[in-house]
GUGU-71213 format. One line per 5 residues: number of its first residue (from 1); their letters; for each residue x, y, z of C-alpha. Coordinates in Angstrom, 2 decimals, always signed. Layout:
NUM> A> X Y Z  ...
//
This chain:
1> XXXXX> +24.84 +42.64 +1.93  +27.04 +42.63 +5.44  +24.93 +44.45 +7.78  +26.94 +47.75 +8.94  +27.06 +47.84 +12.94
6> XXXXX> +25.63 +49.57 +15.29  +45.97 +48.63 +46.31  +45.25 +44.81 +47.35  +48.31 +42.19 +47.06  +44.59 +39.91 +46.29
11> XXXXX> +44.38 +40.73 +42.55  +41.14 +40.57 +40.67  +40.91 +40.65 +36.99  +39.85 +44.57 +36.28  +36.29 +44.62 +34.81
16> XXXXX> +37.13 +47.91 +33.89  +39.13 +47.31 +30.64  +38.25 +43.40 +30.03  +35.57 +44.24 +27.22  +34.94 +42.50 +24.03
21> XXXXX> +36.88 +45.58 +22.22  +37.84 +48.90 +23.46  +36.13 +52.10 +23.11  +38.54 +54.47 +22.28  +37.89 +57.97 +23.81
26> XXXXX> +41.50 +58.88 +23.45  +42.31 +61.57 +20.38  +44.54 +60.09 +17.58  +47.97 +61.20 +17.37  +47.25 +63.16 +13.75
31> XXXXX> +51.33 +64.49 +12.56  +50.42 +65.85 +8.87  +48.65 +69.03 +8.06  +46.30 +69.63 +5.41  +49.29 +70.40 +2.74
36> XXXXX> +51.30 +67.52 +3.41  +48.12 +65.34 +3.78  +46.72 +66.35 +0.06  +50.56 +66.14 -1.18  +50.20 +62.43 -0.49
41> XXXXX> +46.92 +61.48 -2.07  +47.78 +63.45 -5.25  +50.81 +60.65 -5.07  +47.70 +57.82 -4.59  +46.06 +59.13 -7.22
46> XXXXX> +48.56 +59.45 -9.72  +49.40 +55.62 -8.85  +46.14 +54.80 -9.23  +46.00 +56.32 -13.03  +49.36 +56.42 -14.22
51> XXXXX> +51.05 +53.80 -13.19  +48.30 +50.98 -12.24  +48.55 +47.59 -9.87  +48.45 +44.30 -11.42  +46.18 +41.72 -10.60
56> XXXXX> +47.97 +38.74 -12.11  +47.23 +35.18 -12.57  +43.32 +35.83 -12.41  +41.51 +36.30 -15.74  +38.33 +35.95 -13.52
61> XXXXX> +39.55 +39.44 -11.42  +41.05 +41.29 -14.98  +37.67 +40.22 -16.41  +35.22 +41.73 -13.38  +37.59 +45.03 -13.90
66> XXXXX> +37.47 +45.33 -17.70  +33.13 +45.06 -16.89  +33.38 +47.39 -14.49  +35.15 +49.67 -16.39  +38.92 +50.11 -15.91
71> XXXXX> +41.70 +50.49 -18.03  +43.44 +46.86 -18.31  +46.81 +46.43 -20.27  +47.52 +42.87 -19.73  +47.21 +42.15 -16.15
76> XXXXX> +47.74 +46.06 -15.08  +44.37 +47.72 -13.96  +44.63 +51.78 -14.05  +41.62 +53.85 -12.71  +40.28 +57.22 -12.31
81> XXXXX> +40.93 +58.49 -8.91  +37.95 +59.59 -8.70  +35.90 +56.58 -9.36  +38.44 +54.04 -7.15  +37.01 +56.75 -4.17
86> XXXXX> +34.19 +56.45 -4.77  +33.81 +52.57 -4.81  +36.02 +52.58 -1.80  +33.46 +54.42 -0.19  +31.01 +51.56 -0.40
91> XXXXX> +32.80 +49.73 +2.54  +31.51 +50.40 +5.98  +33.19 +52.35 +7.95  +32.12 +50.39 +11.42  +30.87 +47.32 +11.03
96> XXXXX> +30.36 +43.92 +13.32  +32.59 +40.83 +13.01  +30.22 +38.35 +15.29  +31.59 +35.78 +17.22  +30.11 +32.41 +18.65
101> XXXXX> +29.42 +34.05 +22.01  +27.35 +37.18 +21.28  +28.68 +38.82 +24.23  +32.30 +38.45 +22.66  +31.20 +40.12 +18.75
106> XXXXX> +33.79 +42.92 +18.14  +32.98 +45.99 +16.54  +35.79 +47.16 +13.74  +35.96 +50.46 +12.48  +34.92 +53.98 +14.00
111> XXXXX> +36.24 +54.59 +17.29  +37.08 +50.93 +18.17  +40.24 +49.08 +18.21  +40.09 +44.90 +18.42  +43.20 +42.89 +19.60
116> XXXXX> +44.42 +39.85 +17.77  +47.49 +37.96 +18.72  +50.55 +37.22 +16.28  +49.56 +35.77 +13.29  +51.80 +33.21 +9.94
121> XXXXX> +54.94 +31.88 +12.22  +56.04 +28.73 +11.50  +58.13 +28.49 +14.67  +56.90 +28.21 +18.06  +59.40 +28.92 +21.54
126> XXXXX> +59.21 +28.51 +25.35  +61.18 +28.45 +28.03  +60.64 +24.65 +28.42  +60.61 +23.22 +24.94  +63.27 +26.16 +23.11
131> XXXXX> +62.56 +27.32 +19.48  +60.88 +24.56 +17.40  +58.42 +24.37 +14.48  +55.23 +24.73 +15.28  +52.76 +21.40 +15.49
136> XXXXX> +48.82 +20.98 +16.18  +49.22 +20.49 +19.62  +50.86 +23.91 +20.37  +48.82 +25.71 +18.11  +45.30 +24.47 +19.82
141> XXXXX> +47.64 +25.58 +22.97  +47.66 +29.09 +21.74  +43.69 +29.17 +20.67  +43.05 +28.53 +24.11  +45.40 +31.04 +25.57
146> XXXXX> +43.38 +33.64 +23.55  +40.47 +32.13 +24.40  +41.10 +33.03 +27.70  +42.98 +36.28 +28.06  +40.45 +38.74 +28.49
151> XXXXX> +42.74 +41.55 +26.69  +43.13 +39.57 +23.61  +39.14 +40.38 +21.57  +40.30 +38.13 +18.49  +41.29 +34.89 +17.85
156> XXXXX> +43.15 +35.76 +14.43  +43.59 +32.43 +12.53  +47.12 +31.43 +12.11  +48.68 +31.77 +15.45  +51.34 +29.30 +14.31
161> XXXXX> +51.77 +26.86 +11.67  +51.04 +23.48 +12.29  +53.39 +22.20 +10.50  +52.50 +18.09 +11.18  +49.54 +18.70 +9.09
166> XXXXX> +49.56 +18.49 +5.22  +49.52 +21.49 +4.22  +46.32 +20.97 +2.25  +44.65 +19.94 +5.46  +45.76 +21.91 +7.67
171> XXXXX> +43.05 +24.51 +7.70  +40.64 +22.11 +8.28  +41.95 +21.50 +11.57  +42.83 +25.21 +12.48  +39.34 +26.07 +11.58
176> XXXXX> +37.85 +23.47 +13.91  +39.87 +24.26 +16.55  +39.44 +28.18 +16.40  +35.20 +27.00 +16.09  +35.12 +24.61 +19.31
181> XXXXX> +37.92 +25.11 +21.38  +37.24 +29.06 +21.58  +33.85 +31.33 +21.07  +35.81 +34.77 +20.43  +35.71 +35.85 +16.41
186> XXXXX> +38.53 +34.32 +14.17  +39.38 +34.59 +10.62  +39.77 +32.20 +8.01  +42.35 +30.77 +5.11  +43.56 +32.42 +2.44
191> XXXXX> +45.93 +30.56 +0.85  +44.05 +28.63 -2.04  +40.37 +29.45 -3.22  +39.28 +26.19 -1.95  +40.61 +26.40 +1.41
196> XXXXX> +38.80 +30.25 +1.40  +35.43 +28.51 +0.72  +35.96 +26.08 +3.41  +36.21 +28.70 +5.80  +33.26 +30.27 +4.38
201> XXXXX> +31.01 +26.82 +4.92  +31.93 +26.09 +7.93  +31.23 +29.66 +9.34  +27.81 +29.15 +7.52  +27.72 +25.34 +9.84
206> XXXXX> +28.17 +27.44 +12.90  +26.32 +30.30 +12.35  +23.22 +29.35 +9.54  +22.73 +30.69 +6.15  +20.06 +33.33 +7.42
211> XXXXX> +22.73 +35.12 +9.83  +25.83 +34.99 +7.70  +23.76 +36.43 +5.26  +22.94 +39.36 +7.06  +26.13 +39.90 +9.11
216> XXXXX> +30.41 +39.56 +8.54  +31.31 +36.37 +10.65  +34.75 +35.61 +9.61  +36.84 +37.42 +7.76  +39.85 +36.68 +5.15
221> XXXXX> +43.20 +38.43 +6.06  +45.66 +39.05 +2.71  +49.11 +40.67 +1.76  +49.14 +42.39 -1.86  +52.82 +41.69 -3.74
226> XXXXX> +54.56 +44.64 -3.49  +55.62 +46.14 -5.05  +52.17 +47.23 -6.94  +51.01 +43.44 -7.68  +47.70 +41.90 -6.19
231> XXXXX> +48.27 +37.90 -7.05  +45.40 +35.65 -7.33  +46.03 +34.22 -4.21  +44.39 +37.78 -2.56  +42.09 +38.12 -5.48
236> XXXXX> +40.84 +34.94 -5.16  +40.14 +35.63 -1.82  +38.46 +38.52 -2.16  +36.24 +37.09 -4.12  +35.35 +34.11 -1.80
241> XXXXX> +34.73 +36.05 +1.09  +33.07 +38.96 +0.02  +31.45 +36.99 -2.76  +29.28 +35.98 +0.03  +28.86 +39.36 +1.82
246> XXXXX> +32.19 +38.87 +4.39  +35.15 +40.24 +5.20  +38.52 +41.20 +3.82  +41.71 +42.96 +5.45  +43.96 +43.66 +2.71
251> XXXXX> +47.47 +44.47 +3.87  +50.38 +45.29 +1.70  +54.05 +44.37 +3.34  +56.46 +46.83 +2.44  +59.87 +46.69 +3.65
256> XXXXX> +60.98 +50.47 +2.24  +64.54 +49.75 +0.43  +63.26 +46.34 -1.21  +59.34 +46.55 -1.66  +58.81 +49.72 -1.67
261> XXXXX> +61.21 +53.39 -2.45  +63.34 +54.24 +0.30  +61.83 +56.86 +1.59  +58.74 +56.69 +3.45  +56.03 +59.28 +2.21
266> XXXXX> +56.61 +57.23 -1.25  +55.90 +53.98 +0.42  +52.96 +55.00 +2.91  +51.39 +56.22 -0.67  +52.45 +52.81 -2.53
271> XXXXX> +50.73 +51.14 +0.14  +47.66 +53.08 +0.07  +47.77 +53.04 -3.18  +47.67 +49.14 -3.30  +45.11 +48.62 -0.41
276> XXXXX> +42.51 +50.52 -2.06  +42.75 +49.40 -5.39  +41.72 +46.15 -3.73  +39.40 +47.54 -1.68  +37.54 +49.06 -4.62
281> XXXXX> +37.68 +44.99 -6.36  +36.09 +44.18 -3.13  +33.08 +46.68 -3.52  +33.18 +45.28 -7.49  +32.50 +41.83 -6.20
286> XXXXX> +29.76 +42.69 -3.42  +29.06 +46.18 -2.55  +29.46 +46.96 +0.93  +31.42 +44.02 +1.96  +33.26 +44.73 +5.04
291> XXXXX> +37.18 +45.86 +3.91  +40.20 +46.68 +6.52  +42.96 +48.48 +5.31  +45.72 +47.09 +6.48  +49.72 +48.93 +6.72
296> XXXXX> +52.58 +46.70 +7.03  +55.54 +49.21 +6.35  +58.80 +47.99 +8.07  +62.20 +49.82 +7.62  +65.21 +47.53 +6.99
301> XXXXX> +68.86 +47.17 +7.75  +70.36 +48.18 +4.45  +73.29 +46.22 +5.05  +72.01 +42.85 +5.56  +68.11 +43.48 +3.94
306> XXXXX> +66.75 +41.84 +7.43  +63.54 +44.36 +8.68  +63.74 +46.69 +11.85  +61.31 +46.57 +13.97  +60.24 +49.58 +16.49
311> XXXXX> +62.58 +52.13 +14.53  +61.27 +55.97 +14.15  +60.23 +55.06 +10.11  +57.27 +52.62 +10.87  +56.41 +54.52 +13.68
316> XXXXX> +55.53 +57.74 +11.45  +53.89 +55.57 +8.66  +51.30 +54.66 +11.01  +50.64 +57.77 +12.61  +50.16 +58.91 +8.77
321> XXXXX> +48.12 +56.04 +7.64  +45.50 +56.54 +10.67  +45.22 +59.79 +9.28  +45.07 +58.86 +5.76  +42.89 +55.83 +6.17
326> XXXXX> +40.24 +57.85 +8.13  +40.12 +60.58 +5.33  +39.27 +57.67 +3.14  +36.73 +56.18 +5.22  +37.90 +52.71 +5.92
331> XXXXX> +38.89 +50.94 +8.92  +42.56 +50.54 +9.47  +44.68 +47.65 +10.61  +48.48 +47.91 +11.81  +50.84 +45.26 +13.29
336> XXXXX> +51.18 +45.37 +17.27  +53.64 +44.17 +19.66  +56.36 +43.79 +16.77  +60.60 +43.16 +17.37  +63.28 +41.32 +15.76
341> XXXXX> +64.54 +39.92 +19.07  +64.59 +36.30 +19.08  +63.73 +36.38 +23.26  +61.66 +38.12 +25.32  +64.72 +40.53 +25.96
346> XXXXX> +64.96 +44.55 +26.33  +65.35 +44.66 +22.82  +62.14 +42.91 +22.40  +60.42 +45.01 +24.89  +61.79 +48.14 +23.60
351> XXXXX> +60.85 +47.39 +19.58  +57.44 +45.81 +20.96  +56.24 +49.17 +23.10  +57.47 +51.39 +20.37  +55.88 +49.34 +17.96
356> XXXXX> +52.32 +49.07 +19.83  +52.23 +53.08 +21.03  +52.40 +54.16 +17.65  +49.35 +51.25 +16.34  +47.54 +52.79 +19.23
361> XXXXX> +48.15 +56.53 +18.94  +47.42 +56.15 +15.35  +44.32 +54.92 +15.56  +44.07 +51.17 +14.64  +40.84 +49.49 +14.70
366> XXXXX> +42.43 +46.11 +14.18  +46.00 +45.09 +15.22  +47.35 +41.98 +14.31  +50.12 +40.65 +16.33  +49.28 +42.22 +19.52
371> XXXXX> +50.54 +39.57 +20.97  +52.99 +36.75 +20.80  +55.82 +38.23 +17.73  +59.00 +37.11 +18.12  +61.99 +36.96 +15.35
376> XXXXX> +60.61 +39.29 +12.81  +57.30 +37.24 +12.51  +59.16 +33.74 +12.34  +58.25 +32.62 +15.81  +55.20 +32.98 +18.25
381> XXXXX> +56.66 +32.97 +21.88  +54.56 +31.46 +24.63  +55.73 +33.71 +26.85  +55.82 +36.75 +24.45  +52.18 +36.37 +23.96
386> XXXXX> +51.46 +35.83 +27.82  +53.59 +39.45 +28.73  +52.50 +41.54 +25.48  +48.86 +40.74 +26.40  +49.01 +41.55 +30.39
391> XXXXX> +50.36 +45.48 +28.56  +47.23 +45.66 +26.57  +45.34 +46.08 +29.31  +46.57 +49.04 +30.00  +46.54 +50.58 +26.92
396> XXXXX> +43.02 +49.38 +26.59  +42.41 +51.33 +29.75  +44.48 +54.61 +28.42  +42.22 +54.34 +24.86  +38.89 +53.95 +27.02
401> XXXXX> +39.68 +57.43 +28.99  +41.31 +56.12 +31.96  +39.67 +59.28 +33.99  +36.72 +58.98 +35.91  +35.21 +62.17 +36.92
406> XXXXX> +31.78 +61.20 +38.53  +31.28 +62.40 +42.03  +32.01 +58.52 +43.56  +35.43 +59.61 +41.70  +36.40 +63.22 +43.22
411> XXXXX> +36.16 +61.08 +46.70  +34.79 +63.99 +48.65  +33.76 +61.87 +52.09  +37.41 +60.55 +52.25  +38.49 +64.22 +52.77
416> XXXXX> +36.20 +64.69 +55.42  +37.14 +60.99 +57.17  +41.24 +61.99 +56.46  +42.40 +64.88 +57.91  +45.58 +67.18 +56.73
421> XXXXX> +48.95 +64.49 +57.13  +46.79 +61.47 +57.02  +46.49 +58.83 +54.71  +43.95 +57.19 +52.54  +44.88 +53.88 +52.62
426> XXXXX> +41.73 +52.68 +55.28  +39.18 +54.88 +54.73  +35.56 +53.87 +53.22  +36.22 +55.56 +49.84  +39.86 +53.10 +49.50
431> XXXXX> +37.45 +50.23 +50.76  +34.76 +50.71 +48.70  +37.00 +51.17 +45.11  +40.16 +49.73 +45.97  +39.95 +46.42 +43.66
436> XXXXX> +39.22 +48.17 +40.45  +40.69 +51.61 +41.14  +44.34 +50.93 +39.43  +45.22 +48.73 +36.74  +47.20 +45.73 +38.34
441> XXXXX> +49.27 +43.78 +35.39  +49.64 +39.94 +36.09  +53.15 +39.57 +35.67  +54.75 +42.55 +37.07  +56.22 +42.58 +40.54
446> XXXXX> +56.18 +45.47 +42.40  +56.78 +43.73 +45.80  +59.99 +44.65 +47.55  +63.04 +42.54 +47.02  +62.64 +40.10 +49.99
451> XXXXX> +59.38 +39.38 +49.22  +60.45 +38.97 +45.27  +63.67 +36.57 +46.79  +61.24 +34.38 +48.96  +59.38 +33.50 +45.44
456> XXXXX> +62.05 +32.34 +44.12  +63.45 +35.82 +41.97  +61.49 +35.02 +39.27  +62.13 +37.35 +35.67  +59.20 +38.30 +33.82
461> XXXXX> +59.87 +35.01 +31.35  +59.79 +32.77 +34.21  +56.65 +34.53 +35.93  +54.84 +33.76 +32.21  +55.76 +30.76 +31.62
466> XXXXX> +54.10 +29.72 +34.76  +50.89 +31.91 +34.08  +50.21 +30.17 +30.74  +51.07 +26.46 +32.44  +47.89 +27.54 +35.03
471> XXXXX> +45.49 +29.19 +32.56  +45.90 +25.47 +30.17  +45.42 +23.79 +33.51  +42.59 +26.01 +34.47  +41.09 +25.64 +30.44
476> XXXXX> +37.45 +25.06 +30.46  +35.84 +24.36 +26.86  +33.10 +26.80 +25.85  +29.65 +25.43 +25.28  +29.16 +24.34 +21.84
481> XXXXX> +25.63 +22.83 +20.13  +26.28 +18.81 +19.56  +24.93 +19.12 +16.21  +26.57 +21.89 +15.33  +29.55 +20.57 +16.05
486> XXXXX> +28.61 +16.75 +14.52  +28.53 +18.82 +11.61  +31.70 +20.52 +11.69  +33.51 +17.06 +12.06  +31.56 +16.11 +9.47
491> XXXXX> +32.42 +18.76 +7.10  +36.26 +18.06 +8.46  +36.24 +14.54 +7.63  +34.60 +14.63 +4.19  +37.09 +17.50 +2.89
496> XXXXX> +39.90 +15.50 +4.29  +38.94 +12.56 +2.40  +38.23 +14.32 -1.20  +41.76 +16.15 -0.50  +45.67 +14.24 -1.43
501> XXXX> +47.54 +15.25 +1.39  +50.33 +17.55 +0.04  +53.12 +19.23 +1.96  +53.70 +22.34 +0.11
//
């Protein structure tokens, strides 16, 4: 079973907020009362009894729900509220995803929120190459860039699409690459049973049987169907990572209009609704196997059916789903940094910052796309990822407190070294804190005009663009065992002969 967790132009990366995950100290943002709050479970519960989510294509899933208990009529599982509680209360809470570097293990759950960059696009963009699909070079590009941003705790898995790979390889190589060419925690594939197991071995290569089978070290990350269908591509999941005591994050994607009803109390419910049924499979298959709940609820233009990104809908389903997923006990994922702009624009900015206040305020212990979302999900920008990950350091320093109130803090020497219409700016206090005191973001000038001129007036884009360039310049390899990795390539090579390259 998983084991449940315990003022200097010369900038220097703030040790204050670069931390393997943040400790949130900050309250959630909690909008529903008590009334409104049970009004919405009743509507989870009645889904869960009355009208039932199908797992379809997977005798083997129907089968381990019939033995368990359920009500099956073909393919459609109903439950008893009661009882689908209760099993999702079998999943930790908190628990430990651990990465290759100890130091670098994230804690998910509780009061802790984990950063992973933008995750599925089969497009990459930059401001020297343009829009483009995405290809194994730039996607062991990215793994490094996470790698090294100190603000970004997760390596998620697919970062982009490699789309020069066979498709039936391809996670072969994105495996290896998250395993040597970074040490942070990662997930795995999803997309066929095999290619799940695969992910599951080769964690067990890096890590041995005895610790995987005492601790979550990579984790499977799956949309249900919505609306109210789990296919065997996440049940099959499900049951090859927590069939071996690891991790799941179940997320369903509703776009309310299409997937889900229009209105968005019926879809926050739906999506409960679906999450938990498979969370409750996932305690069927191994009890206590790590689960995050995961909300994807976009609005949508109802003229064209494209999704909205940043718009006041989303933004209230995740401040309810914090609430609702802590009432049930689980850990909750939400999407981060998320727009529909196709550059890093305003409207990007805008949709992105509304987007990742609300994952924050509500409470999200693991946010996917933090980083890097461009084009509704389509594209990962190089740049995107470079700016939206310089702004999560501040909010990681806003969750963490961002007060300090020991008596180094309340500076009472500097009042007695400045007198009344003095400044600060020498004394020993300003010496002695001055290079952690404020949050300095990479990109952002705050120089005067001449001084941004003389640089050459660089935007934000162009500024990022160039950070990324250094950091892959600057790219050191972590330390990896030889014969752990001898294996790997090993394992790589064998699967890639027994497998027909297929591109689809």
């Amino acid at each position: 079973m998983a084991r449940r967790s315990r003022a200097a132009r010369g900038r220097v990366e703030n040790t204050q907020v670069a931390a393997p995950f943040v400790k949130r100290v900050l309250p959630y943002f909690d909008l529903l009362d008590e009334e409104r709050l049970a009004a919405l479970e009743a509507q989870v519960d009645w889904i869960f009894e009355d009208v039932g989510v199908a797992f379809r294509d997977d005798r083997e899933a129907v089968r381990i729900w019939r033995d368990a208990g359920a009500k099956i009529d073909g393919d459609i599982v109903r439950a008893d509220a009661a009882w689908i509680r209760s099993l999702c209360a079998l999943a930790p809470r908190e628990f430990t995803q651990l990465a290759r570097d100890p130091k670098k293990s994230v804690v998910i759950g509780g009061k802790n929120q984990v950063f992973a960059p933008v995750y599925g696009s089969p497009f990459v963009r930059d401001l020297e190459g343009g829009r483009r699909y995405g290809d194994i070079a730039s996607f062991e590009k990215l793994v490094k860039l996470t790698y090294m941003h100190p603000f970004l705790h997760h390596g998620g898995f697919v970062t982009c699409e490699p789309c020069d790979v066979p498709v039936s390889k391809r996670h072969l190589d994105m495996l290896f690459a998250h395993m040597t060419l970074s040490d942070k925690p990662h997930l795995g594939a999803i997309t066929e049973m095999s290619r799940a197991r695969d992910s599951v071995d080769m964690a067990e290569i890096v890590f041995g049987q005895e610790v995987m089978a005492q601790n979550c070290v990579i984790m499977g990350n799956v949309n249900t169907n919505s609306p109210l269908l789990v296919d065997k591509v996440a049940s099959e999941a499900v049951r090859a990572y927590c069939g071996r005591g690891q991790g799941i994050v179940v997320v369903p994607f509703i776009l309310s209009g299409a997937m889900g009803p229009v209105s968005t109390a019926a879809s926050v419910c739906q999506a409960m609704a679906e999450a938990m049924m498979v969370c409750a499979f996932s305690q069927i298959v191994w009890p206590g196997a790590p689960f995050v709940l995961g909300n994807f609820l976009s609005s949508m233009s109802l003229k064209s059916g494209a999704p909205t990104f940043g718009m006041p809908e989303p933004v209230v389903s995740n401040y309810v789903i914090g609430q609702l997923a802590r009432r049930a006990g689980l850990p909750l994922r939400c999407g981060g940094s998320l727009t529909a702009s196709k550059i890093e624009d305003a409207q990007a900015a805008y949709e992105s910052a509304d987007s990742m206040h609300s994952t924050m305020l509500a409470g999200a212990n693991f946010v996917m796309h933090a980083a890097g979302w461009l084009e509704g999900g389509l594209c990962t920008g190089f740049e995107k990822l470079i700016m939206d990950a310089d702004r999560l350091g501040s909010y990681q320093k806003v969750l963490s407190g961002g007060l300090d109130t020991s008596e180094e803090a309340f500076a009472r020497d500097a009042y007695g070294e400045v007198g009344p219409g003095g400044h600060f700016l020498g004394s020993a206090h300003t010496m002695r804190n001055y290079q952690t005191a404020f949050y300095e973001p990479k990109l952002s000038d705050s120089e005067n005009v001449e001084s941004w001129e003389e640089g050459g007036s660089k935007d934000m884009r162009q500024r990022a663009f160039g950070r990324w360039q250094t950091m892959l310049a600057d790219y050191q390899p972590p330390k990896m065992d030889e014969a752990t990795r001898e294996e790997l390539e090993a394992f790589v090579a064998r699967r890639k002969e027994e497998l027909p390259d297929a591109w689809y």
